[in-house]
C-alpha positions in Angstrom: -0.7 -37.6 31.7 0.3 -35.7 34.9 1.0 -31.8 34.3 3.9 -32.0 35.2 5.1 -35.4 33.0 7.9 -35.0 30.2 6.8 -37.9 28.8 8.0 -41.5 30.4 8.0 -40.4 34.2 4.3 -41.6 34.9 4.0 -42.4 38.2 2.8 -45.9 39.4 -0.6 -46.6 39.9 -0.3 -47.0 43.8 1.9 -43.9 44.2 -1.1 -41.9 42.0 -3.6 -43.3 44.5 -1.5 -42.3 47.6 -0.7 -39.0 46.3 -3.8 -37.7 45.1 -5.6 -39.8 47.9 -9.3 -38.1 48.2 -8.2 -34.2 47.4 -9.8 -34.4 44.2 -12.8 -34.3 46.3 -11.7 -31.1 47.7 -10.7 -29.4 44.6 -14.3 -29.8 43.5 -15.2 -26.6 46.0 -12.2 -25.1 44.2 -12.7 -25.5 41.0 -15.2 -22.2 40.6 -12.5 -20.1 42.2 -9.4 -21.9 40.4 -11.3 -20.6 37.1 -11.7 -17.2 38.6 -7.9 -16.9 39.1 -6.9 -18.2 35.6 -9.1 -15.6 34.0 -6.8 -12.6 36.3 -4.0 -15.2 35.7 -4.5 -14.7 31.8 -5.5 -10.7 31.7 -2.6 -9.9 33.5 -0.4 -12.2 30.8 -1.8 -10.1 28.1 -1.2 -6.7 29.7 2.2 -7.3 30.3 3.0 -8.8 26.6 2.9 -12.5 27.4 0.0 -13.7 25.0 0.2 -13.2 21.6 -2.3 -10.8 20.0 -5.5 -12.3 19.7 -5.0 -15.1 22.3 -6.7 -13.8 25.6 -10.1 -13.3 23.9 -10.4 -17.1 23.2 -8.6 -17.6 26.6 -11.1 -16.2 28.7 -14.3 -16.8 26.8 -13.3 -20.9 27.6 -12.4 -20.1 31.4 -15.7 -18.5 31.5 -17.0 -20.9 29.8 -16.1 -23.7 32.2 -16.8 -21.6 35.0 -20.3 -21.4 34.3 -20.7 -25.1 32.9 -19.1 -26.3 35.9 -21.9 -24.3 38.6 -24.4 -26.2 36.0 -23.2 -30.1 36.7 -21.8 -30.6 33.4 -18.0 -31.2 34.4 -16.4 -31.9 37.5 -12.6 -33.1 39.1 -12.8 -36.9 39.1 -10.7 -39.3 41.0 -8.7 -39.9 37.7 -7.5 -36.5 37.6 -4.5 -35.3 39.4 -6.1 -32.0 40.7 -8.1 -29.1 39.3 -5.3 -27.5 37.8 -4.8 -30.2 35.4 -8.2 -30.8 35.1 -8.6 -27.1 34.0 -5.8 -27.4 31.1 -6.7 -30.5 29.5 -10.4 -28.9 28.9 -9.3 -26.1 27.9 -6.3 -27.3 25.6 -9.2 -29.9 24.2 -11.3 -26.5 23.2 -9.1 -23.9 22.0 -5.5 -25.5 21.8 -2.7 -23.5 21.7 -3.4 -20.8 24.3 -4.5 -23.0 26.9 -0.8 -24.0 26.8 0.5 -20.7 27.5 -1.9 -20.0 30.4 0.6 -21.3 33.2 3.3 -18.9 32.5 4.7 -17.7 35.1 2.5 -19.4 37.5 3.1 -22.5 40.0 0.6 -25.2 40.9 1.9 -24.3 44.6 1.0 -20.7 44.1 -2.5 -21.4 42.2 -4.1 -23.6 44.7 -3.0 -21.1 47.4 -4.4 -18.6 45.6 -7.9 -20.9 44.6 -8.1 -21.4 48.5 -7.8 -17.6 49.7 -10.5 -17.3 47.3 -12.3 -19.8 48.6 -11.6 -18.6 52.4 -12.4 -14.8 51.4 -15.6 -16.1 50.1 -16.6 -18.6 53.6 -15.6 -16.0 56.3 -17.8 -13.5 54.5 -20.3 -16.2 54.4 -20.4 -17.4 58.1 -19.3 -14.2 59.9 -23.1 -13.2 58.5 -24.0 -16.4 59.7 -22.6 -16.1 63.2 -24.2 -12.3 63.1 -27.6 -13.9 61.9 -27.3 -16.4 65.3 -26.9 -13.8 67.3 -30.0 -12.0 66.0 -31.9 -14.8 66.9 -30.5 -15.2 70.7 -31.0 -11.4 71.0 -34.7 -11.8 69.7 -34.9 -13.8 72.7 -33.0 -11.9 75.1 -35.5 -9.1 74.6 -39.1 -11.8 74.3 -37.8 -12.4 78.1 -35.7 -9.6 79.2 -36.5 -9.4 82.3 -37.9 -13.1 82.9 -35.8 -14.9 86.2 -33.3 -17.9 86.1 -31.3 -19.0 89.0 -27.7 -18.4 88.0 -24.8 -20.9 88.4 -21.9 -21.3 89.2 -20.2 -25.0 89.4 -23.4 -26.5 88.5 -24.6 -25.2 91.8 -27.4 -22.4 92.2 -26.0 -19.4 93.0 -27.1 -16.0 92.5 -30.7 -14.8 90.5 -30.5 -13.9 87.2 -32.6 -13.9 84.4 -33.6 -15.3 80.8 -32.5 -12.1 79.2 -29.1 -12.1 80.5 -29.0 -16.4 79.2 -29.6 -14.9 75.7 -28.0 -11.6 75.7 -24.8 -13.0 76.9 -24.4 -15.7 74.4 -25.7 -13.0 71.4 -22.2 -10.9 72.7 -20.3 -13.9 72.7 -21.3 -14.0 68.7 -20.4 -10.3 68.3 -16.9 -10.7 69.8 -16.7 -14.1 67.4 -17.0 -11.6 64.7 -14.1 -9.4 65.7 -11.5 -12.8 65.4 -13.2 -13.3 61.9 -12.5 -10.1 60.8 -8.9 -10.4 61.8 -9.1 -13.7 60.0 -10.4 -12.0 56.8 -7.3 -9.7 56.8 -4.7 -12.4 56.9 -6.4 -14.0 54.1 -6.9 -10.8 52.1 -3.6 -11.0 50.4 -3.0 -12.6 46.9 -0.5 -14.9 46.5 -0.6 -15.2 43.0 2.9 -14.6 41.5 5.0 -16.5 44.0 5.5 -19.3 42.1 6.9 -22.3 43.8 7.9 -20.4 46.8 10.8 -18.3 45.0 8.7 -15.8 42.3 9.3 -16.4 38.5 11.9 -14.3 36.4 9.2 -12.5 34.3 7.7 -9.3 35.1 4.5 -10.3 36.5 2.0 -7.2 37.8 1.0 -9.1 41.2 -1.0 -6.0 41.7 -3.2 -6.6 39.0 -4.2 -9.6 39.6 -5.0 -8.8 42.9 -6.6 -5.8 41.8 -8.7 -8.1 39.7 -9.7 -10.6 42.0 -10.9 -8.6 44.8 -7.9 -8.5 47.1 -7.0 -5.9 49.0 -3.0 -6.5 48.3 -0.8 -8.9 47.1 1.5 -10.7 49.3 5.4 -10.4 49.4 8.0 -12.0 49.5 7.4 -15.1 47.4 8.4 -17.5 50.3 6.5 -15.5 53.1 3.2 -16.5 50.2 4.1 -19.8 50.4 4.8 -20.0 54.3 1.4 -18.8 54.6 0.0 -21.9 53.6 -1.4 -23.5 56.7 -0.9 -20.9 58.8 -4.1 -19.0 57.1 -5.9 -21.9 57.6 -5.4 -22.3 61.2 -6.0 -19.1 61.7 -8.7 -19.3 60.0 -9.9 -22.3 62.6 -8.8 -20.3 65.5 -11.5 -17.7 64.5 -13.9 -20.3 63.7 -13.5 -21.9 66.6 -14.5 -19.2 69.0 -17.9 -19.7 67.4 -18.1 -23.1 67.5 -16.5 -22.9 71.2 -19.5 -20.3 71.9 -22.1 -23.0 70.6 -21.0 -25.6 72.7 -21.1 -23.6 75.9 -24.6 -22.5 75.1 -25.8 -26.0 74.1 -24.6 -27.3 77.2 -26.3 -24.8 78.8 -29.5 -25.6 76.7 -28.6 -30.0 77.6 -28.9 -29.1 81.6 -31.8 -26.3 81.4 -34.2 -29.0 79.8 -33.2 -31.7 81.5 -36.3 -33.2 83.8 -34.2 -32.1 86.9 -34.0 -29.0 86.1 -36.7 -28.4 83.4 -36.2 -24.1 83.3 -36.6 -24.5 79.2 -38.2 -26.5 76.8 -37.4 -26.9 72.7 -39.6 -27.2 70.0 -41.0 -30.5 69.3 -39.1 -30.3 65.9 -35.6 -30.0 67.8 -35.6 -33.1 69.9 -35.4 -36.8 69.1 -37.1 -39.9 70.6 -35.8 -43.1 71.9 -36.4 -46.6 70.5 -37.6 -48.1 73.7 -39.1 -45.5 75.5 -41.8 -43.6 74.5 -41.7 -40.7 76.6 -38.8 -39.4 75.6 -37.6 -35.9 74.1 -33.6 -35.9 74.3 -31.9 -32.8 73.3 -29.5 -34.7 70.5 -29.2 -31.5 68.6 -27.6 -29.7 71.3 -25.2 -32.6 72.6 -24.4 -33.1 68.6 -23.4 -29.7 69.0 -21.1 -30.3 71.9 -19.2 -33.0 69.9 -18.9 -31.4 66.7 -17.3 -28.6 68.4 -14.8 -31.4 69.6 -14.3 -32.6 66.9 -13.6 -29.4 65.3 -10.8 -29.0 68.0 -9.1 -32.3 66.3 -9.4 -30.6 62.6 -7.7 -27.4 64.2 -4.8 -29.1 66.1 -4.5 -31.7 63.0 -3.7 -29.0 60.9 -1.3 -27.2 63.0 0.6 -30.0 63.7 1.1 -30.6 60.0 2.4 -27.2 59.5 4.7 -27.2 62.6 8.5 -27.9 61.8 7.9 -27.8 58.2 10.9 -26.1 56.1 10.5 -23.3 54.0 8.6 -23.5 50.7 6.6 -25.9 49.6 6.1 -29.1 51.3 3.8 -32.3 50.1 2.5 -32.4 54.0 0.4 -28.8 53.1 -1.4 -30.7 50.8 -3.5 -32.7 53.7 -4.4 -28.9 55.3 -7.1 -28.3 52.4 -9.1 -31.2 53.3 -9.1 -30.0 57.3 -10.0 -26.3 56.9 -12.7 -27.7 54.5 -14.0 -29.9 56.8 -14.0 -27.4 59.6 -16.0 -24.6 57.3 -18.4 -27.2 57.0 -18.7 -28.4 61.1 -19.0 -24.4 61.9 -21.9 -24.2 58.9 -23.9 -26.9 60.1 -23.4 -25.7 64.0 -24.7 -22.2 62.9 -27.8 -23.2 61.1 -28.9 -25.7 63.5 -28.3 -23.2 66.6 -30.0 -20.5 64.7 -32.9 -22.5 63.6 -33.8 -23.5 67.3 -33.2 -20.6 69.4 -36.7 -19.2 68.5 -38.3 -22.4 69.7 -36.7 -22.1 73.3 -39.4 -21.5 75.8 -38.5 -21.0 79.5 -41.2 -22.8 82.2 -42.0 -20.4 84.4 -43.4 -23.0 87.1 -39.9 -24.8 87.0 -37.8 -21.9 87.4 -39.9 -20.4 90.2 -39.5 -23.3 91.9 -35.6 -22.9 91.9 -35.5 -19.9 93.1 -34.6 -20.3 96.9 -33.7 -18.5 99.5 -30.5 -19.1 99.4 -30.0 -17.2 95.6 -30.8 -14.2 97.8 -27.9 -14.6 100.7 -25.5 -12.0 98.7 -28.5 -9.8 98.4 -28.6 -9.7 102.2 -25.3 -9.5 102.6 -25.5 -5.9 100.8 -28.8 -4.6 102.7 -26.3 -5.3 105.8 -23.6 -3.2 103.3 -25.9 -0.3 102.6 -26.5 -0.1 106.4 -22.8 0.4 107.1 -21.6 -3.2 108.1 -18.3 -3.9 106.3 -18.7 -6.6 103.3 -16.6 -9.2 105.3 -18.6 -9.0 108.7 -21.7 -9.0 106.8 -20.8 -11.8 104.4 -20.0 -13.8 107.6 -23.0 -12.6 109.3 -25.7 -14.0 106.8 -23.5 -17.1 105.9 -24.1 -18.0 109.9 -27.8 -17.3 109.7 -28.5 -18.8 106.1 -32.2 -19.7 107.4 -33.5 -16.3 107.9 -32.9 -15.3 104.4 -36.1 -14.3 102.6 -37.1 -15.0 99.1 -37.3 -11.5 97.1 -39.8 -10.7 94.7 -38.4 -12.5 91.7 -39.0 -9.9 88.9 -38.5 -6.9 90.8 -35.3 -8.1 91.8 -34.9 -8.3 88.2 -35.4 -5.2 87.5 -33.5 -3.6 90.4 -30.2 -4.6 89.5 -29.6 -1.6 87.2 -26.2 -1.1 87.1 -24.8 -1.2 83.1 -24.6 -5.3 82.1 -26.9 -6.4 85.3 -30.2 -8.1 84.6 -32.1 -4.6 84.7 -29.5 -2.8 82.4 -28.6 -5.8 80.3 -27.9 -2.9 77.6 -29.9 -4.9 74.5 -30.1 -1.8 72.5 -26.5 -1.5 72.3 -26.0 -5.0 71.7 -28.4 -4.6 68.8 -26.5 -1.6 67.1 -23.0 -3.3 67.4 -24.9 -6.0 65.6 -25.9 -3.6 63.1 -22.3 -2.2 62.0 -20.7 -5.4 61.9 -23.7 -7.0 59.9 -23.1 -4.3 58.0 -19.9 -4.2 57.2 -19.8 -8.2 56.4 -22.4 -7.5 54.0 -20.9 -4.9 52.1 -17.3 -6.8 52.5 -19.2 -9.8 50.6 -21.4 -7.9 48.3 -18.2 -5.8 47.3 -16.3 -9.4 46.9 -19.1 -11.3 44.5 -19.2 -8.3 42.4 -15.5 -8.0 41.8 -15.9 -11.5 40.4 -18.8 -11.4 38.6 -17.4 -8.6 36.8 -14.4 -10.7 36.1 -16.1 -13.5 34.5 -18.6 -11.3 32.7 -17.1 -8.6 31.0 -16.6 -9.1 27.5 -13.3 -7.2 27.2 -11.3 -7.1 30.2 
């Protein structure tokens, strides 16, 4: 029977299926935090004189109880169930009876699940904003292996200017850094509980919404009600938004990585464990991992502007529509993951060919060079500009490295600034570390003391 049935109101079978569709899938990542917000749920019921005497004892015990049994495989939300929620009562009304069934006072299946998911969102962010700082460890590893190693720049696919393998590296490891910043302000919009708002409207019982926020690790709860339940969606995409900076910054650099090791060009090469074959011919290394990358962060595009489009024009409070957000942040948590552990795992395998890049380096790359020896000599920028673009042939190749080198000005190839890069690392590692750390044991003291 549905939670919500009086008795005689069960739906029909098709209507279940089409209703429920696949989200009991997705309430099977949020059944661990679903638990965790029934045991605040059920503290703050007790403090403010809603349970009987003797009930949240037994209450919590079982909600702990299921929390740990469900981490260990031995329950989970199957397609028969309607959602978590009701998965949640019926085992716990089957094990301790009567206080189960006073366990949704004052509390909203709309307000539950968007509480289960800021859980759930606190808990990713934290999770791959270390992620994203762990990537860009490993491209600044690189930046400083080849720091001052030449690359002919580009721009419009054309060569243009020197530059060099440190600045490839460094530049996409600040790209990372500034993901974190959007992640963080991600993290804030999330980091508000909505527990308490009920259906959209708040409940007419004096519920301490600070409490349970308190208890679950928030840093506030939300108000009003219908702002809570507005929310819905609009976290999410933010969420996305902020996520896909870093999966925007992962396709640039594997697009990067498709045309460096191409045979044309040829300036890198990948480990042998990071390429794939082809079923007719044998000699070939194709850089799948890297165009995979590319498309996932297409297709994470599509999850992003899916969502959106379900939550624009929606009326206030709660709409069925929100229900088919869940299933796109999800799904976009899990493309940004996957594009982070495959983009970390190969940077350290990225060698540049030395030979190859040489090679590349003409004598044109060096025009704008002469165009300033003409500048420090006293000829305006225009007339010398003009002046070596009519005499393009008498342009001589530099010494590669000490070219390098010689561009010291702060964020040029010589003063690429890696130490600074490094210590902004450091902070905001830091701080996602202890934001997470802070956030696991808030919970784990929730589901383990023995009196809250």
């Amino acid at each position: 029977m549905a939670i919500w049935s009086k008795g005689g109101d069960t739906p029909d079978a098709l209507v279940h299926a089409f209703t429920v569709a696949d989200d009991w899938r997705h309430d099977r990542v949020l059944a661990p935090y679903d638990l965790l917000g029934s045991v605040a749920h059920a503290v703050m019921l007790d403090r403010i004189g809603l349970l009987p005497a003797g009930q949240l004892e037994p209450l919590v015990a079982a909600l702990r109880q299921l929390h740990g049994e469900f981490l260990a495989g031995a329950w989970t939300v199957e397609p028969a169930d309607e959602d978590v929620h009701s998965k949640v009562e019926a085992l716990l009304t089957a094990r301790i009876g009567e206080p189960a069934r006073r366990l949704h006072t004052g509390r909203s299946r709309n307000d539950q699940v968007l509480t289960d998911l800021r859980l759930w969102q606190k808990d990713v962010i934290t999770e791959l904003a270390l992620a994203t700082a762990i990537a860009a460890r490993a491209l600044l590893a690189q930046a400083k292996t080849y720091e001052f190693h030449p690359l002919p720049g580009y721009t419009h696919l054309q060569r243009a200017m020197p530059s060099s393998v440190g600045m490839f590296f460094a530049s996409h490891a600040h790209g990372l850094a500034d993901d974190l910043i959007l992640l963080a302000a991600a993290y804030e919009l999330v980091d508000a509980c909505p527990l308490g708002s009920g259906a959209s409207y708040g409940v007419g019982l004096p519920l301490d919404r600070q409490l349970t926020a308190d208890l679950l690790g928030f840093s506030r709860f939300g108000a009003p009600a219908m702002a809570d339940a507005n929310g819905r969606g609009k976290v999410e995409t933010a969420v996305l938004d902020a996520l896909g900076a870093v999966m925007t910054d992962l396709a640039r650099f594997a697009a990067d990585l498709v045309f460096f090791t191409s045979v044309e060009c040829g300036f890198f090469t990948l480990g042998k464990g990071f390429t794939t074959g082809s079923s007719i011919m044998p000699q070939k290394r194709n850089p799948d991992l890297c165009e995979l990358l590319r498309a996932r962060a297409a297709t994470f595009l599509g999850l992003r502007t899916g969502l959106a489009a379900i939550v624009t024009g929606l009326p206030s409070g709660y709409s069925r529509d929100l229900q088919d957000t869940k299933a796109l942040v999800m799904q976009g948590v899990d493309l940004a993951r996957q594009a982070l552990a495959v983009a970390t795992a190969v940077t350290p395998t990225i060698a540049p060919a030395r030979e190859r890049i040489v090679a590349a380096l003409t004598p044109d790359l060096y025009a704008t060079d002469a165009a300033y020896r003409l500048v420090e000599q006293g000829v305006p920028f225009r007339d010398a500009y003009i002046q070596v673009g009519r005499n393009l042939g008498s342009v001589a190749v530099g010494d590669h490295d000490a070219v390098v080198r010689s561009r010291t000005h702060a964020g040029s190839t010589g003063n690429l600034g890696l130490d600074r890069i490094s210590q902004r690392l450091d902070g905001l590692q830091a701080a996602w570390s202890d934001r997470r750390a802070a956030l696991h044991r808030c919970w784990t003291a929730l589901l383990g003391e023995a009196s809250p």
